[in-house]
PDB file of N, CA, C and O in Angstrom, chain B, residues numbered from 101:
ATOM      1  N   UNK B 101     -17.576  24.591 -14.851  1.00  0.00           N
ATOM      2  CA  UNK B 101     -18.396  24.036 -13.777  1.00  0.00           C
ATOM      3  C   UNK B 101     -17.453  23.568 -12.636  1.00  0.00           C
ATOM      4  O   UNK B 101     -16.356  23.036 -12.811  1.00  0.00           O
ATOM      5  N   UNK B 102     -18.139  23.888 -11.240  1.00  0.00           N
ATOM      6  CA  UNK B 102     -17.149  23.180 -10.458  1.00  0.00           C
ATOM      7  C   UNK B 102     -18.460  22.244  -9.542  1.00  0.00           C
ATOM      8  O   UNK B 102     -19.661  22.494  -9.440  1.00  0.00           O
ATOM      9  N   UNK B 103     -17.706  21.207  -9.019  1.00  0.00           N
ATOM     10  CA  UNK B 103     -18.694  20.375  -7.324  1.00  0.00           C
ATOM     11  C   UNK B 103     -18.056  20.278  -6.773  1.00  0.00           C
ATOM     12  O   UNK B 103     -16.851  20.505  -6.878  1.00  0.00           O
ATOM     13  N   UNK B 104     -18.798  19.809  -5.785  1.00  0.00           N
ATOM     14  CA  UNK B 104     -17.991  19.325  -4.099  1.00  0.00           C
ATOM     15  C   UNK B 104     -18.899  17.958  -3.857  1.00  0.00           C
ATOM     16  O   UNK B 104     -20.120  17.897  -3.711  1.00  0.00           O
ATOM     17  N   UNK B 105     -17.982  16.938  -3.860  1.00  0.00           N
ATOM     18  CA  UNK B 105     -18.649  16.049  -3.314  1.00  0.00           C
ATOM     19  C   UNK B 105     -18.388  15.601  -1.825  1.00  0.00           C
ATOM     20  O   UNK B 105     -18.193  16.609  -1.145  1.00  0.00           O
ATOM     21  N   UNK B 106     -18.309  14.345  -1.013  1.00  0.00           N
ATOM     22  CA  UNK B 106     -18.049  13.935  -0.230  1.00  0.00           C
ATOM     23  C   UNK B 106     -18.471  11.824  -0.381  1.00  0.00           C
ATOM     24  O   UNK B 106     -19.221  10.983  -0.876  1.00  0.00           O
ATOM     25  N   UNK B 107     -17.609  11.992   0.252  1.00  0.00           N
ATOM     26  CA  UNK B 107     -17.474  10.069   0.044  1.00  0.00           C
ATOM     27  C   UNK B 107     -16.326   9.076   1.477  1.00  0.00           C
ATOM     28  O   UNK B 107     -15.260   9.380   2.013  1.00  0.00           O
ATOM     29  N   UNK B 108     -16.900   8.330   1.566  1.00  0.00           N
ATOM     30  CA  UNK B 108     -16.021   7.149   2.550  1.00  0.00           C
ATOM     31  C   UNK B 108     -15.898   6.263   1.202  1.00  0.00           C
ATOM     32  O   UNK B 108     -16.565   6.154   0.173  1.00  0.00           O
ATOM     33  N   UNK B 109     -14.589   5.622   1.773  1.00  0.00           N
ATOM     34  CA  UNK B 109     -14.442   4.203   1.097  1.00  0.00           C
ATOM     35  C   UNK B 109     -13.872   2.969   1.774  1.00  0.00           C
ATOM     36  O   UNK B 109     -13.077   3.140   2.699  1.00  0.00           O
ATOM     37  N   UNK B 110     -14.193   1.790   1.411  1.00  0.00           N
ATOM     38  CA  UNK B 110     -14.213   0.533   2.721  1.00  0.00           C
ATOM     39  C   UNK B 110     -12.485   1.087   2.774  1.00  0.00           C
ATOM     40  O   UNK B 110     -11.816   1.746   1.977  1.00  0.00           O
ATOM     41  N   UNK B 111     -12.160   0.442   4.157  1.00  0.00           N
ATOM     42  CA  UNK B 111     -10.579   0.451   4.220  1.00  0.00           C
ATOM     43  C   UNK B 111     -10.638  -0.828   3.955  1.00  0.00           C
ATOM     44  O   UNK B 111     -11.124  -1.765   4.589  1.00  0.00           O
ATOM     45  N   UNK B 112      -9.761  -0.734   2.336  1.00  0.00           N
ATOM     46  CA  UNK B 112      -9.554  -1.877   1.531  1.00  0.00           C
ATOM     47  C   UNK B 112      -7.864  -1.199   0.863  1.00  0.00           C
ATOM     48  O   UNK B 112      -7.646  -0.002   0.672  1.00  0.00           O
ATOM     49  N   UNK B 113      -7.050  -2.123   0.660  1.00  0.00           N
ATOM     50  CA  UNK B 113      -6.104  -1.655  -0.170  1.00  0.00           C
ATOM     51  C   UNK B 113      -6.208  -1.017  -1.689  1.00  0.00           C
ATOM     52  O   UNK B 113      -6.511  -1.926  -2.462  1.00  0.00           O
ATOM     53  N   UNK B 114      -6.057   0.261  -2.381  1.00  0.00           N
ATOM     54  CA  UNK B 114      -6.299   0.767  -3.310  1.00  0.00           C
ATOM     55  C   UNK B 114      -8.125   1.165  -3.482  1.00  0.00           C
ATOM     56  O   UNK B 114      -8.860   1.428  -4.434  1.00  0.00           O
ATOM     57  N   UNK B 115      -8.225   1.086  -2.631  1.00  0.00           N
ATOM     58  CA  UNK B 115     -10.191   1.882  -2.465  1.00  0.00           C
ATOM     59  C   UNK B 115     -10.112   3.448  -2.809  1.00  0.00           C
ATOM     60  O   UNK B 115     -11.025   3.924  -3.484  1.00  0.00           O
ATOM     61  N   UNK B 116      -9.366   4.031  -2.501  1.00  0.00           N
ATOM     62  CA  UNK B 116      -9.444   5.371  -2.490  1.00  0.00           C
ATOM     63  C   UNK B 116      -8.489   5.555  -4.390  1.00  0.00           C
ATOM     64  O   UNK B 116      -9.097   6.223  -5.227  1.00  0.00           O
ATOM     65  N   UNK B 117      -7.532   5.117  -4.673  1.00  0.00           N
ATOM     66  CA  UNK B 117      -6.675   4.934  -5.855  1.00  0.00           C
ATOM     67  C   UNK B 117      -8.301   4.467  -6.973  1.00  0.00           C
ATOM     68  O   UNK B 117      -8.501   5.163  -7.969  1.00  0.00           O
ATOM     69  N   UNK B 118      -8.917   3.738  -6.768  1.00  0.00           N
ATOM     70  CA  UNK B 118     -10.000   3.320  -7.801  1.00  0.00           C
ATOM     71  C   UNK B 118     -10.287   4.668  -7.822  1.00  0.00           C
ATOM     72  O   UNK B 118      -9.483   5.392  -8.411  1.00  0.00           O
ATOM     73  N   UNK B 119     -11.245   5.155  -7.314  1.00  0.00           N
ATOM     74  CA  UNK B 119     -12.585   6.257  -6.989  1.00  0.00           C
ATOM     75  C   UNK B 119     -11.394   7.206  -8.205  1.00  0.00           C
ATOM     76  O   UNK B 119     -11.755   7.543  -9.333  1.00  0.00           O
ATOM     77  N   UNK B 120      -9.853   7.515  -7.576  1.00  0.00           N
ATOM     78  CA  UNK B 120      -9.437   8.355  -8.406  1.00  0.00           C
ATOM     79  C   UNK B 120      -9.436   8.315  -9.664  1.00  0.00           C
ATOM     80  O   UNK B 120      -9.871   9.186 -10.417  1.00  0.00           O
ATOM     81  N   UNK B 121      -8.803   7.005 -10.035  1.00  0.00           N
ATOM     82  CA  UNK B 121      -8.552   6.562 -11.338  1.00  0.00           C
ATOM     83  C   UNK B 121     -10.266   6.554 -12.214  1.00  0.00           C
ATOM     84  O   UNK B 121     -10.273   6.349 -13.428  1.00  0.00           O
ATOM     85  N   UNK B 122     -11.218   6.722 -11.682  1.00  0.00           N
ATOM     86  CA  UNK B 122     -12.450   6.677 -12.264  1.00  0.00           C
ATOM     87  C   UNK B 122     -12.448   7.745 -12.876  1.00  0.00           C
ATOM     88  O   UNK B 122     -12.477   7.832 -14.103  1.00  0.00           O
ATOM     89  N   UNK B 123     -12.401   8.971 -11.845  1.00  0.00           N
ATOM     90  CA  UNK B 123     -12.390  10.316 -12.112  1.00  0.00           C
ATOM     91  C   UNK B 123     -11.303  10.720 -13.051  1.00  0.00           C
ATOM     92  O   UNK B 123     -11.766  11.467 -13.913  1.00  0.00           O
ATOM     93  N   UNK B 124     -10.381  10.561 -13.157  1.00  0.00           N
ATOM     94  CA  UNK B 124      -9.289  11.207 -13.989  1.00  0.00           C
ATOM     95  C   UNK B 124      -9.752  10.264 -15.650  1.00  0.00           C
ATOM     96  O   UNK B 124      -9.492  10.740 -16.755  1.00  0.00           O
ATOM     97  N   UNK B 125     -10.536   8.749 -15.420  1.00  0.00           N
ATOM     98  CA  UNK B 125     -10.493   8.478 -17.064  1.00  0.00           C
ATOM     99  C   UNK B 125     -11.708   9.732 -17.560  1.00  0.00           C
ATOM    100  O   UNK B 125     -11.609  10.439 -18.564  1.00  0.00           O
ATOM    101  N   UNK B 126     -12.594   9.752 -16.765  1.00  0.00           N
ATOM    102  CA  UNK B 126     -13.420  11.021 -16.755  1.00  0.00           C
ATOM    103  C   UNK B 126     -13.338  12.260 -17.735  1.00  0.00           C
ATOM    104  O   UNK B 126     -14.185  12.808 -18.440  1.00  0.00           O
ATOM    105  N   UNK B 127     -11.642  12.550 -17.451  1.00  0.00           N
ATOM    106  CA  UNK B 127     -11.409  13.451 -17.332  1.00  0.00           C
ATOM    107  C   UNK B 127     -12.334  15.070 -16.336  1.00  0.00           C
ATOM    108  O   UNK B 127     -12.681  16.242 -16.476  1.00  0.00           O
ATOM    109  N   UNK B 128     -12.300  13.872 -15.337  1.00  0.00           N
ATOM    110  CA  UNK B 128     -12.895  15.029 -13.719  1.00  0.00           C
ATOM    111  C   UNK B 128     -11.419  15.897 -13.169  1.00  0.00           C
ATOM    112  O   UNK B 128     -10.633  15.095 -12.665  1.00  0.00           O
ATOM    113  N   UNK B 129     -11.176  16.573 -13.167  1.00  0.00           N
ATOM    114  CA  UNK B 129     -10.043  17.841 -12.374  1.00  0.00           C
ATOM    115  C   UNK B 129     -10.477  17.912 -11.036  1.00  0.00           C
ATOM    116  O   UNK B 129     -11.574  18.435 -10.838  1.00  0.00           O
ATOM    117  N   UNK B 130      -9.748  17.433  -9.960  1.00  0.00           N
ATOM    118  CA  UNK B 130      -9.340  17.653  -8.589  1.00  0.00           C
ATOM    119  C   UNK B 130      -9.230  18.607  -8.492  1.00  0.00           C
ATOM    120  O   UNK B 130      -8.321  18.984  -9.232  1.00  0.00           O
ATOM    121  N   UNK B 131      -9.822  19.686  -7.739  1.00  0.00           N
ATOM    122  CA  UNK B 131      -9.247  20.879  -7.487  1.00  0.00           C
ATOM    123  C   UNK B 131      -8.462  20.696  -5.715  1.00  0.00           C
ATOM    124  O   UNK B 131      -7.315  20.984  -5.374  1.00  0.00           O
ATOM    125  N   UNK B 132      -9.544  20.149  -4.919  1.00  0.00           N
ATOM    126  CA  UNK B 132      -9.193  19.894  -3.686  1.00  0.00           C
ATOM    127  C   UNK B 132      -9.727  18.430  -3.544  1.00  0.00           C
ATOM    128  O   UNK B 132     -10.528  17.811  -4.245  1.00  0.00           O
ATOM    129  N   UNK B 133      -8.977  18.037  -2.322  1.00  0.00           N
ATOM    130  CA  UNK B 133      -9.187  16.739  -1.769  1.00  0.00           C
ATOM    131  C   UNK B 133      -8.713  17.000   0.007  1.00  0.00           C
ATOM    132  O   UNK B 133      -7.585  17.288   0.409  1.00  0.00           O
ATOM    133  N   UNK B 134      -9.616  16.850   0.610  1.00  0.00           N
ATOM    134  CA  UNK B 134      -9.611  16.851   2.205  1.00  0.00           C
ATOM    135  C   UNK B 134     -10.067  15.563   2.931  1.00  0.00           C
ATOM    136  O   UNK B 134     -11.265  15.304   2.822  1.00  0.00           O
ATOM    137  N   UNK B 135      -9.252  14.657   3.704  1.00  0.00           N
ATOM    138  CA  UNK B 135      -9.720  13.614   4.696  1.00  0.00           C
ATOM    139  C   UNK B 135     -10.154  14.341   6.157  1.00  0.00           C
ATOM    140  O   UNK B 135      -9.762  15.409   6.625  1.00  0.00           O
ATOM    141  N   UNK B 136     -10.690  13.792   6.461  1.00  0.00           N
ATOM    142  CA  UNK B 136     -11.288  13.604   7.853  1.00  0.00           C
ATOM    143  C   UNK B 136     -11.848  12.402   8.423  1.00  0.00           C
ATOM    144  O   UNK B 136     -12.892  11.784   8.213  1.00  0.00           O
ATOM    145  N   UNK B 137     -10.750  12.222   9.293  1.00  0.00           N
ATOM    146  CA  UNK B 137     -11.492  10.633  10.279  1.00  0.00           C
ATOM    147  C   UNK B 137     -13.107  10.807  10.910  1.00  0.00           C
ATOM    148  O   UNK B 137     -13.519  11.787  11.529  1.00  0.00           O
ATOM    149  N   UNK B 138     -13.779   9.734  10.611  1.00  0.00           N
ATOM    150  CA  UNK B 138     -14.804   9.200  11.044  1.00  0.00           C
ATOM    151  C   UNK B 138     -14.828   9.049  12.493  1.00  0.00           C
ATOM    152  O   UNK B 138     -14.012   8.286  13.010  1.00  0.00           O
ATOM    153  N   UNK B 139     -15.871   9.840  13.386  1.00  0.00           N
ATOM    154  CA  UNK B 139     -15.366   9.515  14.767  1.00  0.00           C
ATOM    155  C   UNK B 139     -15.869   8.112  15.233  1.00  0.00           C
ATOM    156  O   UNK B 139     -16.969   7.739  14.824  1.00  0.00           O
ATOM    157  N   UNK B 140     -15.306   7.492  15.871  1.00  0.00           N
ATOM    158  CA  UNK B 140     -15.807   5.993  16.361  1.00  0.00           C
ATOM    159  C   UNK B 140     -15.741   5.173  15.244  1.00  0.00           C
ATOM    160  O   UNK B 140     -16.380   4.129  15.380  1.00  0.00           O
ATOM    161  N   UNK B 141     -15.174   5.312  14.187  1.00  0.00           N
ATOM    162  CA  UNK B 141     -15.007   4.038  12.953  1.00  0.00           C
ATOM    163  C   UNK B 141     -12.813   4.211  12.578  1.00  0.00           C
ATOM    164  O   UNK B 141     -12.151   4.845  11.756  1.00  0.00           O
ATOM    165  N   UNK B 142     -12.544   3.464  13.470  1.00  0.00           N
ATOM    166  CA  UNK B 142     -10.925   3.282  13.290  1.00  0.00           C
ATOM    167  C   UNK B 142     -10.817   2.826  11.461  1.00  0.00           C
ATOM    168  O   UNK B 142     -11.219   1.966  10.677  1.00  0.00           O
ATOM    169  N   UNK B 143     -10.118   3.872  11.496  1.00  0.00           N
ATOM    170  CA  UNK B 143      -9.333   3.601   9.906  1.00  0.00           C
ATOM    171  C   UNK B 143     -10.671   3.912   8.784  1.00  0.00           C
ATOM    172  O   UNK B 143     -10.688   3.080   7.877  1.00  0.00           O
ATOM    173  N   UNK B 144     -11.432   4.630   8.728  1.00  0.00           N
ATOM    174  CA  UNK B 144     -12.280   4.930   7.966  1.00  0.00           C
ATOM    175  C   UNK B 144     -12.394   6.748   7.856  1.00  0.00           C
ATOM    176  O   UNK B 144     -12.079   7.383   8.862  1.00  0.00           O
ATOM    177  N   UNK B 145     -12.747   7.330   6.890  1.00  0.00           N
ATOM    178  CA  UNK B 145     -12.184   8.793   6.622  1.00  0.00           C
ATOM    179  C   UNK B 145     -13.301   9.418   5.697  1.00  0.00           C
ATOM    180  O   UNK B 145     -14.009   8.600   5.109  1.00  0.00           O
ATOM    181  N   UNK B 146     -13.452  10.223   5.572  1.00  0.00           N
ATOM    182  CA  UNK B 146     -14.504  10.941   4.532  1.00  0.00           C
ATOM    183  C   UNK B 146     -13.421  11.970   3.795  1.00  0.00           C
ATOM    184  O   UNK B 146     -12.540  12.759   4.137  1.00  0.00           O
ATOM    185  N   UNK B 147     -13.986  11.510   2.668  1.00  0.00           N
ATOM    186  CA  UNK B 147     -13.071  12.634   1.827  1.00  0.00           C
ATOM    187  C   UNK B 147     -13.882  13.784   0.725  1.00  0.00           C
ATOM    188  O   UNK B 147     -14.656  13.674  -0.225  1.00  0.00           O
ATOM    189  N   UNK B 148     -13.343  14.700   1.317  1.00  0.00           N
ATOM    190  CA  UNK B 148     -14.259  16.283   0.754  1.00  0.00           C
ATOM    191  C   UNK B 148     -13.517  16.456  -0.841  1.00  0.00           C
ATOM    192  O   UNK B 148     -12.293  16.337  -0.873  1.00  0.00           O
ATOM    193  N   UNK B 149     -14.058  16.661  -1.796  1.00  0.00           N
ATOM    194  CA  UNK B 149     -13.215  16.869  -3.144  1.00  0.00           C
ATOM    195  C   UNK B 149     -14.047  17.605  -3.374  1.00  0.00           C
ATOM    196  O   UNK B 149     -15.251  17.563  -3.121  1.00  0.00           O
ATOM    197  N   UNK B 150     -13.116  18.717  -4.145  1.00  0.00           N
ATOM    198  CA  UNK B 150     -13.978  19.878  -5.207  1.00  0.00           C
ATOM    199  C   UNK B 150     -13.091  19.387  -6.841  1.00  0.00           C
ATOM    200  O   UNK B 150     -11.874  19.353  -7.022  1.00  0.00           O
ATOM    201  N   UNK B 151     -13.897  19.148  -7.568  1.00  0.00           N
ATOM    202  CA  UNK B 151     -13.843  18.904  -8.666  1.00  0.00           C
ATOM    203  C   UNK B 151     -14.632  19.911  -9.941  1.00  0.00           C
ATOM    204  O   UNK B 151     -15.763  20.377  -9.795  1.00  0.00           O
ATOM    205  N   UNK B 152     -13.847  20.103 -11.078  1.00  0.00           N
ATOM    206  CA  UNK B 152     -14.066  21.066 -12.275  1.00  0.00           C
ATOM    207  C   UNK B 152     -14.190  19.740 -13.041  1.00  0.00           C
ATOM    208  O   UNK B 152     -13.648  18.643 -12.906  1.00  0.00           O
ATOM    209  N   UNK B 153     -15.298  20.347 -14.080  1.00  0.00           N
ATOM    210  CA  UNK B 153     -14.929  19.314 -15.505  1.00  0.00           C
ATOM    211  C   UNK B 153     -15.877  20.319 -16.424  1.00  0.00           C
ATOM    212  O   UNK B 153     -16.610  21.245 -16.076  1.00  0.00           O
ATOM    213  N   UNK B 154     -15.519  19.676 -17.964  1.00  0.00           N
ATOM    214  CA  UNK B 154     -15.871  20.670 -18.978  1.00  0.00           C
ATOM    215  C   UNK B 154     -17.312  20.119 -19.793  1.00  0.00           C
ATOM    216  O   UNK B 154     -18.181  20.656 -20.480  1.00  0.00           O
ATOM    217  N   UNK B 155     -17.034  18.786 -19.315  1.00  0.00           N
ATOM    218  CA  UNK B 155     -18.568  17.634 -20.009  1.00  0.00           C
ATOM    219  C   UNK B 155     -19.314  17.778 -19.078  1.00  0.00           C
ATOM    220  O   UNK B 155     -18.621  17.868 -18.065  1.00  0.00           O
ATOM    221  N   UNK B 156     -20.587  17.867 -18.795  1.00  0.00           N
ATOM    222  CA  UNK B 156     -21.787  17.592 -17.556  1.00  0.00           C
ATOM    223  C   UNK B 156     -22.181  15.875 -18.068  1.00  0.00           C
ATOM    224  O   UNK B 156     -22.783  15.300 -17.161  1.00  0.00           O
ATOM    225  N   UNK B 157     -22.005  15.182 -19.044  1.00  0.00           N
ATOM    226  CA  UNK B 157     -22.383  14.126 -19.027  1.00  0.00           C
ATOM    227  C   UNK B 157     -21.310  13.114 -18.809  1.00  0.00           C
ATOM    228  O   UNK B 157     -21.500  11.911 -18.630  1.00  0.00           O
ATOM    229  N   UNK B 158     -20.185  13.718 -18.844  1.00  0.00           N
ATOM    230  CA  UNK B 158     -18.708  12.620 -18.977  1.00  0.00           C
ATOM    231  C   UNK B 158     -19.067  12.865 -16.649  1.00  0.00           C
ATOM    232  O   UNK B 158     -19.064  12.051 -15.725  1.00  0.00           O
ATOM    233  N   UNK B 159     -19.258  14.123 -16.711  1.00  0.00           N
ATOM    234  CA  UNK B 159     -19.499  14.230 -14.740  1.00  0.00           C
ATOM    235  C   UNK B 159     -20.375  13.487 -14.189  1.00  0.00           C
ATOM    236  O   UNK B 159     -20.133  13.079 -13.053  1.00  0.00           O
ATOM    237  N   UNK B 160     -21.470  13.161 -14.763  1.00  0.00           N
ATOM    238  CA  UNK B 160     -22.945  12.351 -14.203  1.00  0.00           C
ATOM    239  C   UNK B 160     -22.194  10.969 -14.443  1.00  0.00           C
ATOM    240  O   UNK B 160     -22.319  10.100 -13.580  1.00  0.00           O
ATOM    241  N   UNK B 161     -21.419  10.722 -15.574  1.00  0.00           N
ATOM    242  CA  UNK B 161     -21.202   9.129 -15.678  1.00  0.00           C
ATOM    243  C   UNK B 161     -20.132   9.041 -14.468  1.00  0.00           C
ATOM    244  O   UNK B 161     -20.348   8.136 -13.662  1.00  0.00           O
ATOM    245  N   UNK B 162     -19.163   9.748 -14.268  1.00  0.00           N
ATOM    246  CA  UNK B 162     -18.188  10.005 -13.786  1.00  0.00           C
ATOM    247  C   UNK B 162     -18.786   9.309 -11.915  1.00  0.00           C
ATOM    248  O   UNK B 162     -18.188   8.451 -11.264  1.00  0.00           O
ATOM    249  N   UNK B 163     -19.840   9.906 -11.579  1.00  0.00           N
ATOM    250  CA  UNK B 163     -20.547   9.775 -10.344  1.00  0.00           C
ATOM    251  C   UNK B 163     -21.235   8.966 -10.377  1.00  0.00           C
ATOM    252  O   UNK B 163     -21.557   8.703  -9.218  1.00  0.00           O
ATOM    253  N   UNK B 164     -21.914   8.078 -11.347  1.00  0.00           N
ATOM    254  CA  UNK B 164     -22.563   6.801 -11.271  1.00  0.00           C
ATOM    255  C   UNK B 164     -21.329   6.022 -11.437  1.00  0.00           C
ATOM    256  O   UNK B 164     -21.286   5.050 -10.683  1.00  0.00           O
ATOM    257  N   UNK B 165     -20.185   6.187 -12.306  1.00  0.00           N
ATOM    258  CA  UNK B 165     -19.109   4.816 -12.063  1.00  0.00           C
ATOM    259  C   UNK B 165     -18.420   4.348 -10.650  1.00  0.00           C
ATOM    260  O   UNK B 165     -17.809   3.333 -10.315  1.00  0.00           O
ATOM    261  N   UNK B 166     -18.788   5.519  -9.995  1.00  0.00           N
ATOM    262  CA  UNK B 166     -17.683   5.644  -8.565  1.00  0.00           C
ATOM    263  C   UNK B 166     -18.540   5.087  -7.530  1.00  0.00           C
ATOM    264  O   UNK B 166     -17.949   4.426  -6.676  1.00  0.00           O
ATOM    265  N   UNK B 167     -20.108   5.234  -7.383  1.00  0.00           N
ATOM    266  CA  UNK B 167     -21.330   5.249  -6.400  1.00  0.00           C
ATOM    267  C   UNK B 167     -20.784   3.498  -5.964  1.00  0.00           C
ATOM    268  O   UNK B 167     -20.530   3.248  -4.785  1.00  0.00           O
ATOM    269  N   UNK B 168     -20.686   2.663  -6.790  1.00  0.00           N
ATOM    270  CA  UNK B 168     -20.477   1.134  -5.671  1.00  0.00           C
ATOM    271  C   UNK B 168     -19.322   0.790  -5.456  1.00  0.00           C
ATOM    272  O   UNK B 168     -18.986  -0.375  -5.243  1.00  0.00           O
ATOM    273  N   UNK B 169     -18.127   2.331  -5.500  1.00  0.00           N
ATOM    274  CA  UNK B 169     -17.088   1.809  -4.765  1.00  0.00           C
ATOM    275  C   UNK B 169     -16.935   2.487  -3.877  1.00  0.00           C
ATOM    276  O   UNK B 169     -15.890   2.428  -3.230  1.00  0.00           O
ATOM    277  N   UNK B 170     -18.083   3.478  -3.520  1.00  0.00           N
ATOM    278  CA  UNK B 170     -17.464   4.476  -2.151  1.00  0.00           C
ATOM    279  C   UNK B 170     -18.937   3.926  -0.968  1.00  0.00           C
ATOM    280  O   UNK B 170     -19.644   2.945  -1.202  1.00  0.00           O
ATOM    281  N   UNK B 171     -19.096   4.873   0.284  1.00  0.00           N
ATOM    282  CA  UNK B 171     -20.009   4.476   0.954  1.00  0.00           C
ATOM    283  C   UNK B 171     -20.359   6.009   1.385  1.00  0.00           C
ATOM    284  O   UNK B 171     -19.589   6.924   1.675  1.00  0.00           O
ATOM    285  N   UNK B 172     -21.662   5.982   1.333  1.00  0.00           N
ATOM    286  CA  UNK B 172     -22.431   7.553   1.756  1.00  0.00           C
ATOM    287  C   UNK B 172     -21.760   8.835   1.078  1.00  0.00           C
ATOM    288  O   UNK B 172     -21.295   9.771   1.727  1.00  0.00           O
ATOM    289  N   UNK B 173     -21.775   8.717  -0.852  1.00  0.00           N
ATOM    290  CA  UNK B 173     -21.406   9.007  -1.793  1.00  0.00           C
ATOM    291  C   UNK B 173     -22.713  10.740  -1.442  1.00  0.00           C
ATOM    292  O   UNK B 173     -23.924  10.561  -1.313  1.00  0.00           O
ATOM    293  N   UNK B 174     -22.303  11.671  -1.390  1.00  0.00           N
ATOM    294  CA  UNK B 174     -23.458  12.738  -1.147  1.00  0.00           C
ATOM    295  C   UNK B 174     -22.603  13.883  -2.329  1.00  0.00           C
ATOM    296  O   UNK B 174     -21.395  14.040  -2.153  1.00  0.00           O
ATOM    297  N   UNK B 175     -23.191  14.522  -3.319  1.00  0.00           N
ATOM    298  CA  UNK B 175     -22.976  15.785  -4.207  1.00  0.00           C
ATOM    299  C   UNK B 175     -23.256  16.733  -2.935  1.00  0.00           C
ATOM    300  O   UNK B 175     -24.364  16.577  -2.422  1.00  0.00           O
ATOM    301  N   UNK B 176     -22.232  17.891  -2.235  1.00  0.00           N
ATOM    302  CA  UNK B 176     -22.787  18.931  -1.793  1.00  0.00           C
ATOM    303  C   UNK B 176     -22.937  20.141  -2.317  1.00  0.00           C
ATOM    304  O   UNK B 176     -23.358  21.224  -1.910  1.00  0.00           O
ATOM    305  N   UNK B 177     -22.553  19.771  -3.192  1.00  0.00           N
ATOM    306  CA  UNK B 177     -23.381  21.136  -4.441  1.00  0.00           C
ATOM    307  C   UNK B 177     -22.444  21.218  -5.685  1.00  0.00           C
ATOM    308  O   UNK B 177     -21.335  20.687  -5.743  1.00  0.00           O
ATOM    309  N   UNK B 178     -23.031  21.954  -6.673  1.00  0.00           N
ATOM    310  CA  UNK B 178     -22.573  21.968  -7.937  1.00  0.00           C
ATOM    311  C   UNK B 178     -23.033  23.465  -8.402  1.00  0.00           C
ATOM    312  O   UNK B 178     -24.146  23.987  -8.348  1.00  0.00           O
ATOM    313  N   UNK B 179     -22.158  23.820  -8.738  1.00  0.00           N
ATOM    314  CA  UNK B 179     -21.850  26.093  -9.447  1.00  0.00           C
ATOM    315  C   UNK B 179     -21.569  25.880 -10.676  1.00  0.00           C
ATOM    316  O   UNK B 179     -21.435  24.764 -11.176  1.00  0.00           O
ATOM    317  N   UNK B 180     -21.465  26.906 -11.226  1.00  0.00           N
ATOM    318  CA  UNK B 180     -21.282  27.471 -12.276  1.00  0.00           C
ATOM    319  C   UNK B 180     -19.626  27.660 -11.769  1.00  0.00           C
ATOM    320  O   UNK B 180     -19.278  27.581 -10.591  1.00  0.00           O
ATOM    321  N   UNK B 181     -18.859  27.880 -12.725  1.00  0.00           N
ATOM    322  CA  UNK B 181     -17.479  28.379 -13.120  1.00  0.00           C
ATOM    323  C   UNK B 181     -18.004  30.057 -13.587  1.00  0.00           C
ATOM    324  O   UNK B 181     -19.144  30.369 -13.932  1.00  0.00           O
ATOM    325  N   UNK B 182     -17.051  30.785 -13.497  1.00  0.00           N
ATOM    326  CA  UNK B 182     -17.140  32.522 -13.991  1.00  0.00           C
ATOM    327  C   UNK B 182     -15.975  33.215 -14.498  1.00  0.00           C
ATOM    328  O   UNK B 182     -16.056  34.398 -14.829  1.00  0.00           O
TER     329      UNK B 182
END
C-alpha cells in the first residue's frame, strides 16, 4: 500500500520531529517528504509525504496519533502497491 498525505505543523521546536517519530513507531515508511511555504504565514510550511506501510490498521492508528499535532491534516489519496 502506498498514501500521500499533506499536513502543517505549529512552528514550535521539534513539531515536525513528533509527527515523524509517530510514524516510524508505526512502522509507516517515508517514501517522500516535500515542504512548501505557506504564502502569507512566515515560518509555516506544508509538508507533502508519500508513505508505504504493510498494516492498514497500525496506518489508520498511525493518522489518528498524528491529527492533534499537525494543522489541516488532509489524506490525498491512498493505492494499492503492484
Amino acid at each position: 500500500n502506498k498514501s500521500s498525505i499533506v499536513f502543517s505543523v505549529p512552528h514550535e521546536s521539534g513539531s515536525l520531529s513528533q509527527v515523524l517519530s509517530i510514524l516510524s513507531f508505526y512502522d509507516i515508511n517515508l517514501t517522500k517528504i516535500q515542504s512548501l511555504p505557506i504564502i502569507g504565514h512566515e515560518w509555516e510550511y506544508l509538508f507533502y509525504v508519500d508513505v508505504t506501510y504493510d498494516n492498514l490498521t497500525r496506518y489508520r492508528q498511525s493518522i489518528d496519533a498524528i491529527i492533534p499535532l499537525t494543522k489541516e491534516l488532509k489524506i490525498l489519496g491512498e493505492y494499492e502497491s503492484k
